[in-house]
Every structure is written in structure tokens, then in C-alpha cells.
N, C-alpha and C positions, 0 to 999 in steps of 0.2 A: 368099544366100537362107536362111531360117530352116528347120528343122526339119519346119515346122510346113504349110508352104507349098508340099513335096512328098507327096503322096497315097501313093506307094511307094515311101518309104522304108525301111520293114520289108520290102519283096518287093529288096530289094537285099541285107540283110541274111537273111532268108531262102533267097535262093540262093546265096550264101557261105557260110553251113550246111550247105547240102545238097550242095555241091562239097567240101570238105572230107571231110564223112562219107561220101561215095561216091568221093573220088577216093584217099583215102589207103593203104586197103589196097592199092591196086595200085601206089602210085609207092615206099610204105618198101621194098620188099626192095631195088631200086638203091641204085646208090652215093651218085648225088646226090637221090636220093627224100627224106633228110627234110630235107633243104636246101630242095628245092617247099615239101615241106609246111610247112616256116615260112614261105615264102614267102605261100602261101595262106593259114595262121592268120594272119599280117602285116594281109594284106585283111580276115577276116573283123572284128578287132578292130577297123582302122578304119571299115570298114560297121556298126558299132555303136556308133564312136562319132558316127556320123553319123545315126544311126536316132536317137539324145539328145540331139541337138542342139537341141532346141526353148528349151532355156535356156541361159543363158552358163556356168550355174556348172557344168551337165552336163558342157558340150562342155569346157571347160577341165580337169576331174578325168578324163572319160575321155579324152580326147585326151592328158594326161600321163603316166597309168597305162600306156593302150597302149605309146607311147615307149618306159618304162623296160620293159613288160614284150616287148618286140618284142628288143630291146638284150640285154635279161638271159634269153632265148630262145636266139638265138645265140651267145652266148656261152656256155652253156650246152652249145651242139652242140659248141664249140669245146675245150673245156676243164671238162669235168664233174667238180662236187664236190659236197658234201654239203651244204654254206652255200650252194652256186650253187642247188640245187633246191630248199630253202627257201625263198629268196627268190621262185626264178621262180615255180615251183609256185605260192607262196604268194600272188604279186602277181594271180595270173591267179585266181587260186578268189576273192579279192577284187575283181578289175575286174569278170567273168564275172557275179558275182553282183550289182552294183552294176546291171549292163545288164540282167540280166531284172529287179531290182527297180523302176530305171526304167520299164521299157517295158510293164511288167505294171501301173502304176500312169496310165502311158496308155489302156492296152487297157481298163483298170475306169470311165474319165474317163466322166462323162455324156456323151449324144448318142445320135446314131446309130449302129447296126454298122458300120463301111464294112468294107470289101472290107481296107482295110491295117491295120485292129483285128484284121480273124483272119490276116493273115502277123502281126501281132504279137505275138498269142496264140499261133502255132505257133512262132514265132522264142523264147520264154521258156522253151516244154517243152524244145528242143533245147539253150538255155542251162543250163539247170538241171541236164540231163543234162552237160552240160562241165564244171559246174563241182564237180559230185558228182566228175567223171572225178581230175580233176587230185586234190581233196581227199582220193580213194583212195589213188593215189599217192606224198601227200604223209606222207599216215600208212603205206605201204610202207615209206618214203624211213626215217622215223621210229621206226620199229616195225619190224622185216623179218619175213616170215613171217606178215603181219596177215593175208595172203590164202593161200589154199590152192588148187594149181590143176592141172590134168592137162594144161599145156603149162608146161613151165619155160620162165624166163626169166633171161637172165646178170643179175645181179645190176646191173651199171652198163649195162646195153642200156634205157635211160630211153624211147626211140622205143615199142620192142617192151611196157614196160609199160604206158607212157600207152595205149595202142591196149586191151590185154588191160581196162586200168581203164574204159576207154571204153567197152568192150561188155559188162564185166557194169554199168557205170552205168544203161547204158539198159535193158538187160535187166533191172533192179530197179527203174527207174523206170515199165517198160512192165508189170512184176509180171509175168513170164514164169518166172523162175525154172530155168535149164535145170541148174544143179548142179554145171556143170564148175568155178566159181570161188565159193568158197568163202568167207565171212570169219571167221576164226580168232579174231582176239580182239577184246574187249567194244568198244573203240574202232572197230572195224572194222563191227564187227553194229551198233550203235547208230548209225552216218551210215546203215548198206545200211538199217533198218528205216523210218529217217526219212523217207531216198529214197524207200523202198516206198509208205509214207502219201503225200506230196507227190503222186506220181505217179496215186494213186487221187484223191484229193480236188481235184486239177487236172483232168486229163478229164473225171472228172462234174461235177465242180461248176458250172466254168467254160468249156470248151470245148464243152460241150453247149448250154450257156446260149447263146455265143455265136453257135454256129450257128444255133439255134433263132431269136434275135432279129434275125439276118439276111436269113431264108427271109422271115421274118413283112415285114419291111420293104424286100423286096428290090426291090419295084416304088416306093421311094419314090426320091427325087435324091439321090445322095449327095453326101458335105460337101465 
């Protein structure tokens, strides 16, 4: 079955988002907590490469991407180095971002609103917030000290930064701004500034748009 021929496929990948971001702080502090949580990034990646599937060439680049970055994930838990977090990091701020640029290029497609244009609309905010996360990280990994923050972190505890990177991503993509996490240098201020823009010009622009053209056509059939 194609892509194209499931109505929710984005409300699959949407709630593999929303498990992830809600289940993780409470399973990292166990022992085998961030073992789930690959396990669960494992799914969410492939609930996205299935939300792109509507073409071949999608499903084959994300579907190989996930692979190596699932593979170079675990191994990662296993045996952390500096070349390992580049890569993995690096693979994932590239899939991550391949998938909202996908599925955000669905979500613009002419037609109708349907109902799995806005989980796909919310599934690209929560992307872009992932992939800001890891690219945080990646320039930590890069840079140390790019971030300034009033919870330390061990230096090789990669679990405990990705999570800290995660929550100012979104808290800079949400334009909340609470202060506890900081970015120190010019590399670090220039993605948080970008995120910030993104984050404004995506709610209004577009997530308002599309509610609006939902409500409007809500009594019509959808596709």
C-alpha cells in the first residue's frame, strides 16, 4: 500500500512524537531507560519513514538513513566517541530534517485541509524541534562550553545532553525563553536565533492558515 492511500499516516507518526517527548524523561534515570528510548526513537524514525513513503525514491533514502542512523544510535550507547557522535548526531539532524522537509511539502500540496495535513503540520513543528535538538548537541560535541547552563552535565553523559538540548530547542522554537540554558558562542546564538525565527514564522504563517482553511471546509468530504 502506498503512502498516499493511508489518510493517517501522519497521526501514526504524530503519536510516536508525542510518546517519545512524554515518555522519556521518566524512563532515562533507569538503568535500561535509554535502551527504550532507542528503542522508541527506532519506531519513531520508522513511522516517518512511512509518513514519506508516497514515493520510491522517499521511502528508499529514508528507510536507509533510519538503518544506519538506528545502528550508529546503539552503538553509540555502546561505545561512545567523538567520530561516533558526529556521525550519529550528524546522520539524524540530516534524516530529521529531510522528514519535515518532506512532509511539509505535503502539507503545502494543493487540495483540501484534511484532518492528516494538520497531524502533518504538527508532526514538522515537533521535527524541526529534533532536529534543532541534536544540531545543539552536535556543536556541544564540537565546541564544548557552546552552551551555558545551571544544571551540569558529565561531559560524556550524551543521554542527559541530548534531553537538556531538547528542551531549550523547543523552548526557543516555542520563543519562551526561560534563561536557564544559555548559548555562549556565535555558532550556538546563530542556529538558537534561526530556531527562534522558524518557530514564529511557522505558527503564524502556517499553522494558523491551516486551521483556519479546515474550520472553513470542515463540512466538506474529505479526500
Amino acid at each position: 500500500m502506498r503512502g498516499s492511500d493511508n489518510p493517517r499516516r501522519h497521526l501514526v507518526l504524530l503519536i510516536s512524537l508525542l510518546v517519545i517527548f512524554i515518555v522519556s524523561p521518566f524512563v532515562v534515570p533507569y538503568y535500561y531507560g535509554p535502551t527504550f528510548l532507542n528503542i522508541i526513537a527506532a519506531g519513531v524514525l520508522l513511522s516517518a519513514t512511512y509518513a514519506v513513503s508516497e514515493r520510491r525514491s522517499f521511502l528508499i533514502f529514508g528507510l536507509s538513513l533510519s538503518i544506519f542512523s538506528i545502528i550508529t544510535t546503539f552503538w553509540l550507547a555502546a561505545s561512545p566517541t567523538f567520530w561516533l557522535v558526529i556521525i550519529s548526531h550528524g546522520s539524524l539532524v540530516i534524516l530529521i530534517s529531510f522528514f519535515a522537509v518532506v512532509i511539509l511539502g505535503h502539507v503545502l500540496r494543493s487540495g483540501k485541509v484534511t484532518s492528516d495535513k494538520i497531524y502533518g503540520a504538527i508532526c514538522v513543528y515537533f521535527l524541526f524541534g529534533y532536529a534543532w535538538a541534536f544540531a545543539y548537541s552536535l556543536i556541544e560535541e564540537v565546541q564544548p562550553e557552546s552552551f551555558t547552563s545551571l544544571t551540569s552535565v558529565e561531559p560524556h553523559d550524551l543521554v542527559s545532553r541530548v534531553m537538556q538540548m531538547r528542551y531549550f530547542s523547543f523552548v526557543t522554537l516555542a520563543s519562551v525563553g526561560y534563561g536557564d540554558i544559555v548559548p555562549h558562542t556565535q555558532t550556538a546564538r546563530t542556529m538558537a536565533v534561526l530556531e527562534a525565527i522558524l518557530g514564529q514564522f511557522y505558527l503564524v504563517a502556517l499553522i494558523g492558515r491551516l486551521v483556519g482553511l479546515h474550520v472553513v471546509h470542515g463540512g466538506d468530504r474529505r479526500e
